[in-house]
C-alpha angles and dihedrals in degrees: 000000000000122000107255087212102050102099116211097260090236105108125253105258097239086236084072096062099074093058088065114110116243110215108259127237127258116270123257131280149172124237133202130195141163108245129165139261110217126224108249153097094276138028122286131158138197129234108256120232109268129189117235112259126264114249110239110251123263123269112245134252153178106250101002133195109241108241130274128229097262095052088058100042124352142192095270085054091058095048088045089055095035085047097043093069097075100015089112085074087074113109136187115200121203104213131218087255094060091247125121126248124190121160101218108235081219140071118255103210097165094294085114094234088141089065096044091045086052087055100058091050095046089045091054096034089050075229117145109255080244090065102054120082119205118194132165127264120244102228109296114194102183085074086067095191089356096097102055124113116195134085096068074284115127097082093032089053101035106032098099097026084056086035095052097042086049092048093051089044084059094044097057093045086055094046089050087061102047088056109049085052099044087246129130118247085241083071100049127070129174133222126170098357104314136108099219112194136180112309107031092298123161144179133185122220090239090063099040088041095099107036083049092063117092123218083208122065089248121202106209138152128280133194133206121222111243114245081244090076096035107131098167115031108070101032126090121274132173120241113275092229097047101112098039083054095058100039084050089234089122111116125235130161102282089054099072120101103213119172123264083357104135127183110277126181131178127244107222142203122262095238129038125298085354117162135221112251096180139334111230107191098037090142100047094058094039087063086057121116123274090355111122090175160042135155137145113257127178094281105036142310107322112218121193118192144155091255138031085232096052086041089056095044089055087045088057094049096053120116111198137174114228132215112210123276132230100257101035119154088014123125134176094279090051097062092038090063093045091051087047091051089048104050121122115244120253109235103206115087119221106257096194085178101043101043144329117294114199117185137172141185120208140191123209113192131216114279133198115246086197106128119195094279114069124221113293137154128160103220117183103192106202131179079241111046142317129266119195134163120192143136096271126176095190107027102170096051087056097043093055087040092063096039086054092051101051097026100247126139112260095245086063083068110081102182114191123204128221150200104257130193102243130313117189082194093318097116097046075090125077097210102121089044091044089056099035080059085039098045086044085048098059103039090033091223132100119269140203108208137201130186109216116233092241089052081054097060097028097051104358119109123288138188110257126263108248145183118206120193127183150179134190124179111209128200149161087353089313131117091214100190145356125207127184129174111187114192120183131166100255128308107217107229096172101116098088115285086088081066083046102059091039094056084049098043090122083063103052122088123272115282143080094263136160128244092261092036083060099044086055097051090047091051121020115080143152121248101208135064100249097155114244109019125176117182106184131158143217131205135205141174118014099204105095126081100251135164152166100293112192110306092004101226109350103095089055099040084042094053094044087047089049097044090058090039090061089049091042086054093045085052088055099053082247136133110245084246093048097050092046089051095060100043113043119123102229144036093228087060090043082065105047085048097055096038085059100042094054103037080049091044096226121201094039127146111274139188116247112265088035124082146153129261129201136175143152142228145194120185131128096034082292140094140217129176113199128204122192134173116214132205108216097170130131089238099053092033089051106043117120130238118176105259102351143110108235116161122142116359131224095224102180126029114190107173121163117191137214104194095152104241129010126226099183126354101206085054091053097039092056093052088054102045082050098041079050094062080038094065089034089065091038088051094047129004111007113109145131111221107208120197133166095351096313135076119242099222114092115163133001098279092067098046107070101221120169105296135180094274095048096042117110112253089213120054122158120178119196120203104201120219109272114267096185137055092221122068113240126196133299120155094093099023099100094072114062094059101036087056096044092047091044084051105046080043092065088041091062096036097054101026090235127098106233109232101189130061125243090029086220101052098104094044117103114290098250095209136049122261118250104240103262084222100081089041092212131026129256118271104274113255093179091058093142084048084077100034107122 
């Protein structure tokens, strides 16, 4: 009798790949819920209440892995129950204008939720996307978890709660009308902002706003449009800010003009966490020009002046006396050995007789989390209350943190929220706002502060170093188990999704874990049935800034996981294609993996020093499956580029995303290109050096992030057809798969599995540090000089 699930070990011509059959979508269906007319002039209209969606069954398979935590309930399916409590605090306002108002309960930081979330409305208002103004929520507590952005989370949580108060919205203006002509609502139907009726009758929002408001708060019934009439979600739109963006008219933090509010930046320690003991020359600096103020807060010295320059200049005067931090003396080594002595032990035994055992140790270096917009937040600290206006993630938690600080009520603490440029999970801390109270405070006088570049790398928040072993025993055409121990320094999970998961315990599954055990669990998986698998983590020294980084644990668990795979498929007599293809878990996954594998054209001829990658993902009830083609050569490694780390280049980038169902395309497909460069820099160049309590990397200059000469000439993103009627995650979703395939890549093209991540981090620095007293540089003066 054959094994069904052996595959012949001749590869699957990638032209065969397009035959294969995507799973198909659900078929369409009409919803109907109870939602809420709200008293006032104009129309406005609450979120009804919505049940979390229910997760698509399993594919089938001959010997299958049981499931895992996350495939059961992830981390998106906490956040949708902890979230469904309050989501009928949502509203949507149709304004005298016609035109539609909704303040977004999350934090736009160039993801281009604004846009996705105006499309929802538009799609349900039969509005054009033009007519539909998104703006950002102050902080709002009564939403308790309902205001966090952060885990791929904001269209996955908000999408029926937004559709079903548009929808409503829609419904009252067509019953206005109706009314006022004697007609039922089953005669009347809607398109760019107009009721038309029998008879050629028409009627704009603007004029049924009114007489569609209620003065009582009215239940009545909603109904969401089918996917079979959608006309806006699905199809490509460019951002809503676009054009603000490029004209630099958009508005961050820096940009507000708020009365009395000058610039203010934070002298730091020279190692970690450090604290300010005394300041010896306070006088001198604050004789310095332009400076109004100087005085010691929890972080650092804080310096108020009426320029950043003049604020710098005092920074670097400063002589201040340190406590110690909490890593000196530590350097990479150092917490390498700490992270080997904690690693959980792996339970199954090599049985060199009985199977194959494959096995493989990683090492994951430290990482900067500084997007491209440093820390900043305006505070006005008043006897009365607190004004503050940032770009905050998780503004109630920040907003009871500081009322319980200064012993205020939490309605004396206004929090605004604003734009940022860019997070990757930055922004899910509060640092820059807590010292911005703390710095007002002080000087009792309102402040304008900005985080340096080189704070951001020094003290900012970083991913965490972590090791990754595991071992797969492999027999009769059968992976019969897979066993990973992750082991990281510790992830900080205070910003407010620790109280999550402490409101939704009940939910969670069964087991005395941590907060970042249970993150893991919720979102780290295997995509493959390879029998008993077992994923668990470990966590040590609680000293350094860390954070959730784009996508928390999964590049590093995911190119651990491919990297065996490759060497699970090599034990097999199987090409690295072949062997994902037959044991993936899941149809939807099948798909990704042969759309890649055709438009890359995987399995051509190659020069040597050059190969294909290729790896596979599931997170975020979605999948993606990446393929990359690597030069290795000494003439490509060891070109030279001025003041830059070059080294091997990713030539060629094919990712074709699952996501369930897409709300725009444009907006997907530029996550992924940039979760793509995201996993290129991981892979190769990316890394913090840490050495005697302080990292070396100071700017970026010194972190060799993706840049122009390392980027692949060739990307294609796929956005494969919706198979669910639900929309999953996709904001962090590009990275897991682009680092594991890059990876794997460099494996095959130098015939030696790369261990330690980025595969640059123990060559020499290529650049010189920046001196850690003064804490920051001087303001550049030869900025042409480095124009390229």
């Amino acid at each position: 009798m054959t094994d069904a699930r052996r595959p012949s070990p001749h590869p699957r011509p990638p032209a065969a790949a397009e035959g294969s059959e995507a799973p198909r979508a659900r078929g369409p269906r009409r919803r109907s819920f109870l939602g809420w007319v709200l008293a006032g002039p104009t129309l406005a209209v609450a979120a009804p209440l919505f049940a979390a969606g229910a997760r698509d069954e399993p594919a089938g398979a001959a010997i299958p892995s049981l499931p895992e935590p996350s495939d059961l309930f992830d981390l998106g399916d906490l956040q949708d129950l902890a979230a469904l409590p309050t989501s009928n605090l949502i509203t949507v306002e149709i304004r005298q204008d016609g035109t539609a108002a909704f303040a977004l309960p999350r934090t736009e930081v160039g993801q281009g939720i604004t846009t996705s979330t105006a499309m929802l409305i538009a799609e349900e208002l039969d509005l054009p996307l033009d007519r539909v103004e998104v703006t950002l929520a102050d902080a709002r507590p009564e939403l308790l978890f309902n205001q966090l952005t952060g885990g791929s989370n904001t269209t996955r949580s908000t999408y029926d709660a937004i559709r079903g108060a548009a929808a409503l919205a829609r419904a009252r203006l067509m019953d206005a009308a109706a009314q006022e002509w004697g007609v039922g609502r089953a005669q009347l139907s809607t398109s760019a902002g107009v009721v038309h009726g029998p008879s050629g009758r028409r009627a704009t929002y603007a004029s049924l706003t009114t007489k569609a408001a209620s003065s009582t708060i009215v239940r009545t019934q909603v109904t969401l449009k089918p996917a079979t009439e959608f006309r806006v979600i699905g199809r490509p739109h460019n951002r809503v800010d676009a054009l603000a963006a490029v004209t630099g008219r958009k508005q961050y933090t820096l940009d507000l003009q708020v009365p009395g509010a000058l610039p203010t930046m934070i002298c730091r320690p020279p190692t970690i966490n450090g604290t300010p003991k005394s300041v010896r020359n306070r006088a001198a600096v604050l004789a310095m020009p332009g400076v109004t103020d100087v005085a010691p807060i929890s972080t650092g010295v804080a310096v108020r002046a009426r320029t950043f320059g003049q604020c710098i200049d005092a920074v670097r005067a400063l002589d201040v006396e340190w406590n110690p931090g909490t890593e000196d003396g530590k350097s990479d080594d150092d917490v390498l050995a700490e992270l080997r002595e904690a690693e959980l032990p792996l339970l199954v035994p090599s049985l060199p007789l009985l199977a194959t055992t494959v096995e493989g140790s990683f090492t994951f270096r430290f990482r900067s989390n500084s997007p491209l917009e440093t820390g900043s937040a305006i505070a006005d600290v008043r006897p009365d209350g607190i004004e503050v206006w940032s770009c905050l993630k998780v503004p109630i938690a920040f907003t009871q943190q500081v009322a319980q600080k200064y012993g205020l009520p939490v309605d004396r603490v206004k929090v605004h929220v604003t734009q940022g440029g860019g997070s990757f999970g930055r922004h899910l801390f509060s640092d820059a706002a807590l010292e911005a109270v703390e710095a007002s405070k002080a000087f009792g006088k309102p402040v304008k502060l900005m985080w340096h570049r080189t704070d951001d790398f020094r003290q900012g928040r970083t991913h965490p170093m972590a090791t990754s072993r595991v071992r797969a025993t492999y027999f009769a055409g059968n992976v019969l188990t897979y066993e990973q121990r992750h082991t990281s320094v510790s992830t900080d999970f205070r910003h407010g999704l620790g109280e999550m998961l402490t409101a939704m315990a009940a939910k969670l599954p069964d087991g005395d874990y941590s907060f970042a055990q249970s993150i893991f669990m919720l979102t780290s998986n295997v995509s493959y049935d390879y029998g008993v698998t077992t994923q668990l983590l470990n966590e040590v020294d609680g000293g350094f800034n860390t954070g959730s980084m784009r996508n928390i644990y999964s590049p590093d668990v995911c190119t651990a996981q491919e990297l065996i795979t490759d060497q699970l498929a090599k034990a097999a007599g199987l090409n690295p294609y072949t062997f994902r293809r037959n044991f993936v878990k899941d149809a939807r996954g099948r798909a990704v993996l042969d759309k890649v594998a055709q438009v890359g054209n995987w399995g051509r001829s190659m020069a040597a020093g050059t190969a294909q990658g290729i790896a596979l993902h599931s997170e975020y009830k979605g999948w993606s499956a990446c393929l990359v083609e690597i030069d290795c050569r000494p003439a490509t490694v060891n070109r030279e580029v001025s003041d830059a780390w070059t080294g091997p280049r990713v030539t060629k980038a094919v990712f074709a995303v699952d996501v369930g169902l897409v709300i725009n395309p444009t907006g997907l497909t530029a996550q992924m290109q940039g979760g793509i460069m995201d996993g290129i820099a991981q892979a190769l160049t990316s890394s913090l050096h840490l050495k005697d309590g302080a990292f070396l990397e100071g700017s970026w200059d010194n972190y060799f992030y993706t840049r122009q000469w390392n980027v692949p000439p060739d990307v294609q993103v796929i956005v494969m057809p919706s198979t669910s009627d639900r929309p999953g995650g996709a904001g962090e979703f590009g990275v897991a798969a682009s680092m594991a395939a890059v990876a794997c890549a460099y494996a095959r093209a130098t015939g030696q599995v790369p261990t330690e991540f980025p595969i640059n981090h123990s060559q020499p620095l290529g650049f010189d540090p920046l001196p850690t007293v003064p804490p920051i540089p001087a303001s550049p003066t030869d900025g042409l000089e480095h124009v390229y």
